[in-house]
Backbone bond lengths (Angstrom), bond angles and torsions (degrees), N, CA, C in turn:
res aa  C-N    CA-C-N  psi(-1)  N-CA   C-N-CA  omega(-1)  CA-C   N-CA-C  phi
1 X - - - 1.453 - - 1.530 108.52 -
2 X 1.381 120.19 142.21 1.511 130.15 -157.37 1.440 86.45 -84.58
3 X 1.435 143.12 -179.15 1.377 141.53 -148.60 1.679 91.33 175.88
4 X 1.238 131.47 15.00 1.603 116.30 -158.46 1.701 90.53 -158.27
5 X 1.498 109.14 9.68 1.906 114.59 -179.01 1.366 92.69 -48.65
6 X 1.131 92.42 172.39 1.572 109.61 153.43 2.101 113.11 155.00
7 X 1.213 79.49 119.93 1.585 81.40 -151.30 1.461 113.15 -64.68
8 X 1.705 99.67 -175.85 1.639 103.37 -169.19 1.761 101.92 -85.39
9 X 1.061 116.68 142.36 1.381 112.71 161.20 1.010 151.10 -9.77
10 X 1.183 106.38 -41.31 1.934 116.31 165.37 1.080 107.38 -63.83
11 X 1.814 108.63 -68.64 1.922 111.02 175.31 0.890 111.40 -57.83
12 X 1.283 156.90 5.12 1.490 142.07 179.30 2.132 100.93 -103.55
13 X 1.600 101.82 -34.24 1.542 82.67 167.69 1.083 109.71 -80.84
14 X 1.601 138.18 -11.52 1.604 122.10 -174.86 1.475 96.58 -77.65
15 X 1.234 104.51 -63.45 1.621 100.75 164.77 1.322 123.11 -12.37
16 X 1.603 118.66 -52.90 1.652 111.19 -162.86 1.147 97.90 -96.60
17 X 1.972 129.30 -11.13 1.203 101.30 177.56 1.535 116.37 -90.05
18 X 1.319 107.54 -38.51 1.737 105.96 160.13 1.305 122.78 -10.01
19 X 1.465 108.65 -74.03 1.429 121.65 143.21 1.206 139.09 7.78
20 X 1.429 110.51 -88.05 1.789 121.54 158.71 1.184 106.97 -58.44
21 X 1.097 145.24 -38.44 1.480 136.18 -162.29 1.909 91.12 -90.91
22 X 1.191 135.39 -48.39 1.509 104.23 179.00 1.465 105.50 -67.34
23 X 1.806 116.62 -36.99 1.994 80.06 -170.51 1.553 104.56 -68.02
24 X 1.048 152.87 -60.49 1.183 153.32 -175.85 1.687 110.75 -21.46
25 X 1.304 116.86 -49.36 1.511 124.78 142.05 1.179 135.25 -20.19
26 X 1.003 120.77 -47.24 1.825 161.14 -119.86 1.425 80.07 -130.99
27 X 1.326 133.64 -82.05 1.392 135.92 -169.73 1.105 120.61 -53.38
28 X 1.601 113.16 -29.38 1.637 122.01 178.78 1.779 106.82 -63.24
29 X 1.509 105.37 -45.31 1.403 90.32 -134.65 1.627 116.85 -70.80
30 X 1.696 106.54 -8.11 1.460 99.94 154.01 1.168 134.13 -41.34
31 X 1.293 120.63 -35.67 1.584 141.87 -151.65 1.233 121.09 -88.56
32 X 1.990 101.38 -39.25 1.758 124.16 -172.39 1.653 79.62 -94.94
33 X 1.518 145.32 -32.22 1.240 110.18 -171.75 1.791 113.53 -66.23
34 X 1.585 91.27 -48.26 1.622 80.59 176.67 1.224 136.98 -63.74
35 X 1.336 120.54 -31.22 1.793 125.26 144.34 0.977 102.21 -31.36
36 X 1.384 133.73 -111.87 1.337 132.32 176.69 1.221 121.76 2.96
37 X 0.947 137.64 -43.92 1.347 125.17 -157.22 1.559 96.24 -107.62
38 X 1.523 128.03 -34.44 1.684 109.81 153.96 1.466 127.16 -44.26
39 X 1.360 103.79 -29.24 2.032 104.22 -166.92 0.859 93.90 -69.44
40 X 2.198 126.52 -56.18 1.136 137.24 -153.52 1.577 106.57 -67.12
41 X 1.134 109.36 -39.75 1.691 109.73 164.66 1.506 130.06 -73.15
42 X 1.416 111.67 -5.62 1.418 146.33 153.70 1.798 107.18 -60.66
43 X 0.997 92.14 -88.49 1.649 108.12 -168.25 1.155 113.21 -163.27
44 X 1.388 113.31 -38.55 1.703 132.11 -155.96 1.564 93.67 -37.96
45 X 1.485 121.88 154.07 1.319 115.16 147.16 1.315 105.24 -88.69
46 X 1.749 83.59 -162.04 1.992 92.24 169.95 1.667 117.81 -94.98
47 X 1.283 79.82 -28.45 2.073 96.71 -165.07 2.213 87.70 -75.22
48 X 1.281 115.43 -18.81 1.665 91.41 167.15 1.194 121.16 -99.35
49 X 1.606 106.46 -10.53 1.523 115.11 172.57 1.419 108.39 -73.89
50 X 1.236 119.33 -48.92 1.416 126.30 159.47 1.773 118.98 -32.45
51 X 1.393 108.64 -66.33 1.192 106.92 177.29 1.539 121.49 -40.14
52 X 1.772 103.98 -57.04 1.351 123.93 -165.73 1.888 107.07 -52.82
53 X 1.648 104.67 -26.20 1.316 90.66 -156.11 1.835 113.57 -131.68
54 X 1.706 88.48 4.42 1.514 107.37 177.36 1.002 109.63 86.17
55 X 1.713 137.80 -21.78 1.309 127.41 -176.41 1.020 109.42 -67.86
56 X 1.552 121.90 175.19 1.283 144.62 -175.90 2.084 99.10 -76.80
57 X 1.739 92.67 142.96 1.717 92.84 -179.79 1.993 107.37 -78.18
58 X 1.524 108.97 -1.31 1.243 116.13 177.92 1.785 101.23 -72.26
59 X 1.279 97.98 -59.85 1.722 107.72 165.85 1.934 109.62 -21.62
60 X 1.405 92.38 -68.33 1.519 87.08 177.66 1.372 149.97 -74.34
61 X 1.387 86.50 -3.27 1.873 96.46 -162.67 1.540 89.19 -118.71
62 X 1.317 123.41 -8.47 1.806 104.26 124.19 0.883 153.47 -37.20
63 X 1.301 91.11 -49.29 2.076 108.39 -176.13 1.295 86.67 -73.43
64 X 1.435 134.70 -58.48 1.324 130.07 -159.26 1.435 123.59 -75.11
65 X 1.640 116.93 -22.94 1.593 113.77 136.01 1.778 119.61 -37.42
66 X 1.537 94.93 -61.55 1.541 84.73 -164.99 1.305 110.23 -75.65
67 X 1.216 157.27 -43.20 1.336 144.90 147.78 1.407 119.52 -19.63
68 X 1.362 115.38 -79.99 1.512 111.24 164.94 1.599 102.39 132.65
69 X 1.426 101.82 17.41 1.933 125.54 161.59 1.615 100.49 -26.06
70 X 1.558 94.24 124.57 1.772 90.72 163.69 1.564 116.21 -71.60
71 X 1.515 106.87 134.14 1.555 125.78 174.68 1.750 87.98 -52.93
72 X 1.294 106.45 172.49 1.470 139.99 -162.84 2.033 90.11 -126.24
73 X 1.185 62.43 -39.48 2.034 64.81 -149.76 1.826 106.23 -133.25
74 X 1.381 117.60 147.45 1.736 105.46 -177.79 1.795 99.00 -68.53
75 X 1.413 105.56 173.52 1.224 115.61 -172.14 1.342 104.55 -109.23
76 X 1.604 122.08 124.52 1.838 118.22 -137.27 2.036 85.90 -114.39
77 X 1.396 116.75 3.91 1.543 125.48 178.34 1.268 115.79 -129.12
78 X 1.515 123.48 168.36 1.185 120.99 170.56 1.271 114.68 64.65
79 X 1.836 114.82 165.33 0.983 138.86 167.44 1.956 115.10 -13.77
80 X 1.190 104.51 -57.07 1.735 121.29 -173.31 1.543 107.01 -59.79
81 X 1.583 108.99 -51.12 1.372 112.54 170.03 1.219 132.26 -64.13
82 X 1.247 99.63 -4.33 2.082 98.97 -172.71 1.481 100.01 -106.38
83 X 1.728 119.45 -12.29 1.136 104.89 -167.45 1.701 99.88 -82.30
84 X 1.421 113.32 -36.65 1.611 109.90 164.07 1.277 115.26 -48.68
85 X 0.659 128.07 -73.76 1.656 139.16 179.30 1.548 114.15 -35.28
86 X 1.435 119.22 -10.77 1.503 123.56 -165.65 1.332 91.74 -112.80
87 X 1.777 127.25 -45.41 1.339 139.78 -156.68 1.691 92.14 -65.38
């Protein structure tokens, strides 16, 4: 492995802006969880919270597990779905 890289100029500013733009990311996501989790206890779903903010709807329907957001709809996968399906 080379030990002495160091990139050309262009990649090194995409590099540093990549960079700023994930920590800045990074800093948000305290902020969008707790939002989130008012809308979702609001009404909000996940799949528009998702939309609104690019994250993943897995992202949200976390928060809205752990809060305890009313579902929209039964959950037709996973763990949640089999317990209907068993009852």
């Amino acid at each position: 492995m080379a030990t002495d890289y160091s990139p050309a100029d262009e990649a090194a500013r995409l590099y540093a802006r990549h960079k700023r733009h994930h920590d800045a990311l990074a800093d948000l996501k305290d902020p969008i969880r707790e939002q989130a989790a008012e809308d979702l206890k609001a009404g909000a779903t996940p799949a528009q919270l998702a939309k609104l903010t690019g994250l993943s709807d897995e992202f949200f329907r976390r928060i809205a597990r752990a809060v305890g957001a009313d579902r929209k709809r039964a959950p037709t996968v996973g763990r949640e779905a089999k317990k209907k399906t068993d009852a």
